[in-house]
N, C-alpha and C positions, 0 to 999 in steps of 0.2 A: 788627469788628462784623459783616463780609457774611460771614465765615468760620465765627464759631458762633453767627449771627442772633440777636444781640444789639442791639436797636434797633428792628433792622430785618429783614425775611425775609432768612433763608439763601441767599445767592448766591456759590456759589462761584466764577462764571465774573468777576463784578464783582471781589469779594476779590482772586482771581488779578492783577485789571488796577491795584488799588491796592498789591497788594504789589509788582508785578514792578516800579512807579514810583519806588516807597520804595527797593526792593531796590537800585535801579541807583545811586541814588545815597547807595548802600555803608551804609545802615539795617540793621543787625545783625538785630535782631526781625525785621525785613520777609522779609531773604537767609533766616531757619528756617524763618519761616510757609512762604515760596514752597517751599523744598526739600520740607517736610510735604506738602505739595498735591501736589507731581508723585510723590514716594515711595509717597502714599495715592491717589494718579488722580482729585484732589478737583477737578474744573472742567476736568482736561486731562487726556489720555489718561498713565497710570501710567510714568513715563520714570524710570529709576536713573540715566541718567546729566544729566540734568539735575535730577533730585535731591541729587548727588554736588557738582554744581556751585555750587549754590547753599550747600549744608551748608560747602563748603570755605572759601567767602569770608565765611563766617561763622565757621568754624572758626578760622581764619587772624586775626581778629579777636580771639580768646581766650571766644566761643560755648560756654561747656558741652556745653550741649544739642545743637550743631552740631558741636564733639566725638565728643561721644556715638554720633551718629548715622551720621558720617564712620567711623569706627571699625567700627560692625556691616559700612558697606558693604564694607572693604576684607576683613573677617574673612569674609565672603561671597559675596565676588567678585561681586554686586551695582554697578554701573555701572561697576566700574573692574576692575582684573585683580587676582584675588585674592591678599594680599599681608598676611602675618603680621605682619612688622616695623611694616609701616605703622599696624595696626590696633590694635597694642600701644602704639604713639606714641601713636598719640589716647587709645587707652581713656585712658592714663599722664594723658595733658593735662588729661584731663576730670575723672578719679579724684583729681588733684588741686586742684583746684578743688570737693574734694565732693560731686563726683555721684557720689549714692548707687548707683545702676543699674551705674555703669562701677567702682567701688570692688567691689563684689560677684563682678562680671563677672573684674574681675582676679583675686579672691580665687579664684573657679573653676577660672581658666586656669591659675595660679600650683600650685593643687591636684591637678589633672589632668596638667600639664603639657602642654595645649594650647596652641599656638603658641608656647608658652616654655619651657625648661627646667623642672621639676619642681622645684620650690622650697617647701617647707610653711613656711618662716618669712615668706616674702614672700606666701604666703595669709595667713598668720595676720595679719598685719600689714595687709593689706584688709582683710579680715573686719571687723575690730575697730576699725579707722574706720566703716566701713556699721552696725556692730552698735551702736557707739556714737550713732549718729544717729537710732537705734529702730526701722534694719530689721530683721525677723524672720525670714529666711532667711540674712542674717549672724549675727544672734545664734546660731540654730540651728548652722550650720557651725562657728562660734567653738566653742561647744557641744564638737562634734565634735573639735575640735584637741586642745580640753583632754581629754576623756576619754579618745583613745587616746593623747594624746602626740605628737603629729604637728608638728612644729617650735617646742617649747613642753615645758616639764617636763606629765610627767602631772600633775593635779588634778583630782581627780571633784566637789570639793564649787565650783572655777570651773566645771567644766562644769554641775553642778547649776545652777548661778547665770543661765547665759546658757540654758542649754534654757527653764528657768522665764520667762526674759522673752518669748521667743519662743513659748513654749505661752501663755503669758497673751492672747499675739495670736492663738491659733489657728492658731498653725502645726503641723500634723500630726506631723512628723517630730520636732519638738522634743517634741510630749505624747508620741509613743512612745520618745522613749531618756528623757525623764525617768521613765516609765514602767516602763523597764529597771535604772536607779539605783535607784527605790525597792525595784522587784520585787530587787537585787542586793544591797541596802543600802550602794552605793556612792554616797560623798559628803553620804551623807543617811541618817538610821536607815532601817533596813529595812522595811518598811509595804506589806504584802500589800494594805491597802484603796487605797492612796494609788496603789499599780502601778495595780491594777482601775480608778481614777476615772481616770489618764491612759492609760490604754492605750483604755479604752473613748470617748474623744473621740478619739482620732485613728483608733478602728475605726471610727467612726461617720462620718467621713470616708474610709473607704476604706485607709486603709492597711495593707496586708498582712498586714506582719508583727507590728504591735498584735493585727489581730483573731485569727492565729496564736496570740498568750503570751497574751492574753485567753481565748480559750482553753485552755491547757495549765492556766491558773489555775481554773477553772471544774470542768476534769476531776481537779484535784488539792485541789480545796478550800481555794484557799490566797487569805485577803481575800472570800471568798463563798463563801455554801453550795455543796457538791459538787454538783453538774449536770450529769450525762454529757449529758444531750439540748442544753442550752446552750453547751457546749462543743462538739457536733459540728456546732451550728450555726453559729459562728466558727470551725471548723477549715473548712468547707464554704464560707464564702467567703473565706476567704485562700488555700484549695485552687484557688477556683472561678477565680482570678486568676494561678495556676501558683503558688505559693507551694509549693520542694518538701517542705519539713518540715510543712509544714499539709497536703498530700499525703499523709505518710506517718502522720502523725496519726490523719488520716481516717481511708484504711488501715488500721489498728491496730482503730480502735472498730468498723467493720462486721467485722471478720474473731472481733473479741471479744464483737460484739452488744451495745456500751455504748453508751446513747441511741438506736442505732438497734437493728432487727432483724438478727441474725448473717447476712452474706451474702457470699459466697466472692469473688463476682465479683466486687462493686464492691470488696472487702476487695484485690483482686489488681491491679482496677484503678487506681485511685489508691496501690497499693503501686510497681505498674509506675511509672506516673510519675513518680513523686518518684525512683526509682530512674535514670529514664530520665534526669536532672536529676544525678545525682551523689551521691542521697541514699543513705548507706550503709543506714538503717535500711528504709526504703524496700525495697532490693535484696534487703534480709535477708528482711523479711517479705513478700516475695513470692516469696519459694521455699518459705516454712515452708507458705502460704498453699495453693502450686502443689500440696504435699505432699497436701492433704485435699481437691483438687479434679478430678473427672473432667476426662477431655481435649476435653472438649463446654465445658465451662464455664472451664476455661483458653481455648480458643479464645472463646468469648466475652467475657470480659473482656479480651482481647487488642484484640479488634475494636471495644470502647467505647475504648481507651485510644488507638486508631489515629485515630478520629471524633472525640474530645474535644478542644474547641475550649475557649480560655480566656475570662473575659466582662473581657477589659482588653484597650486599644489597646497596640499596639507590644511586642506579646509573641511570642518566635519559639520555637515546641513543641521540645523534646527531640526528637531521633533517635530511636524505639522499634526 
């Protein structure tokens, strides 16, 4: 009650002194609240290792939650010394007890090969507990197995099945590769509108490379009227996000003056980019570009491409 001032004003320093009560004499509930508290600095200054403490002797107990939480610290090195093996134990304890969070987590690790051998049938295998329980980032990954094949026969029309539960939640990633099915007519008749309507909710959310095929769709007339200005308007923010084929995109329509007015430089500079990124067509059309451009305006778009800053966190620029 003193913990989310239920009753009563919010006192975390009082909650503190009834959990750590409860807690000692070995109250499960009590040992997660109290660990919660020093994890989050709720009443007492923020201690991992006496967060670690508490999660354990609740963990120890068969604690999901205190599982769970035991598990991030070791995979963290967060109050204890960081420790793969250990962290896999718990996620394992917790994941099977049906926590969804650590089911997921495992499917990750298992996917990546983060602190475990590289395994896609032991992802597929979390996933599809987490995805069965109406997570939407499971479903979406699940999604994922079936359409490349990734420890699992290929099927586009399973994949179709689990992106659709997961875009019905709104998950980004799932409305753009269902997006990608219809636009491919994998798994699902072919449906240039059906591409457009999910590609265009996960651009609308920011994703990349939707707002990218939403575009290339726009400039090809394929599911919507042709729109070169529409389209360089989602090539320009999938570009604007480093995105190098919406780069090269770009690129293309200033250097051909479709939707925008013809211009060498920005044409060279986002050609550069996407180039500077690995993009062949990028490379291409920025030598065709370099061809029809004084060494004044080469050098300028050289120096926008040097300055160009991406508007997304955690994005590391190309080498130009």
């Amino acid at each position: 009650m003193y913990h989310n001032g239920q009753g009563v004003a919010r006192d975390y320093k009082e909650a503190l002194r009834w959990y750590g009560l409860a807690a000692e004499q070995g109250k499960v509930e009590a040992q997660v609240n109290l660990g919660v508290m020093y994890d989050h600095g709720q009443g007492v200054p923020l201690d991992d290792k006496e967060a670690v403490r508490w999660f354990r002797l609740a963990a120890e107990q068969g604690a999901a939650l205190a599982q769970l939480k035991l598990a991030t610290k070791y995979e963290q090195g967060k109050g204890v010394p960081q420790d793969s093996k250990e962290a896999v134990r718990w996620y394992s304890l917790a994941a099977n007890q049906g926590d969804v969070f650590a089911q997921v987590s495992l499917g990750i690790m298992y996917y990546q090969g983060q602190l475990v051998p590289q395994d896609y049938k032991e992802a597929v295998k979390w996933y599809r507990l987490a995805a069965e329980e109406g997570d939407a980032d499971a479903q979406s990954s699940l999604g994922l197995m079936y359409g490349e094949g990734y420890g699992i026969t290929q099927d586009y029309k399973e994949a179709a099945k689990w992106y659709r539960l997961a875009a019905d939640q709104g998950n980004a990633t799932a409305e753009y590769f269902l997006g990608v099915l219809y636009d491919q007519g994998q798994g699902v008749a072919q449906d240039y509108k059906e591409a457009v309507r999910w590609y265009r909710l996960a651009a609308d959310q920011g994703d990349a490379s939707a707002q990218h095929d939403l575009g290339s769709l726009y400039s090809h007339g394929q599911g919507v009227t042709q729109d070169y200005k529409e389209a360089v308007r989602w090539y320009r923010l999938a570009a604007q996000q480093g995105d190098a084929s919406a780069q090269a995109d770009l690129g293309f329509m200033y250097g051909e003056g479709r939707g925008v007015p013809q211009d060498y430089i920005q044409a060279h500079m986002w050609s550069n980019l996407a180039g500077a990124s690995g993009d062949a067509t990028g490379m291409r059309n920025r030598d065709i570009f370099a061809g029809k451009m004084t060494p004044d305006q080469i050098a300028e778009a050289q120096r926008l491409a040097r300055e160009w800053k991406p508007k997304t966190r955690g994005y590391k620029p190309p080498q130009l």
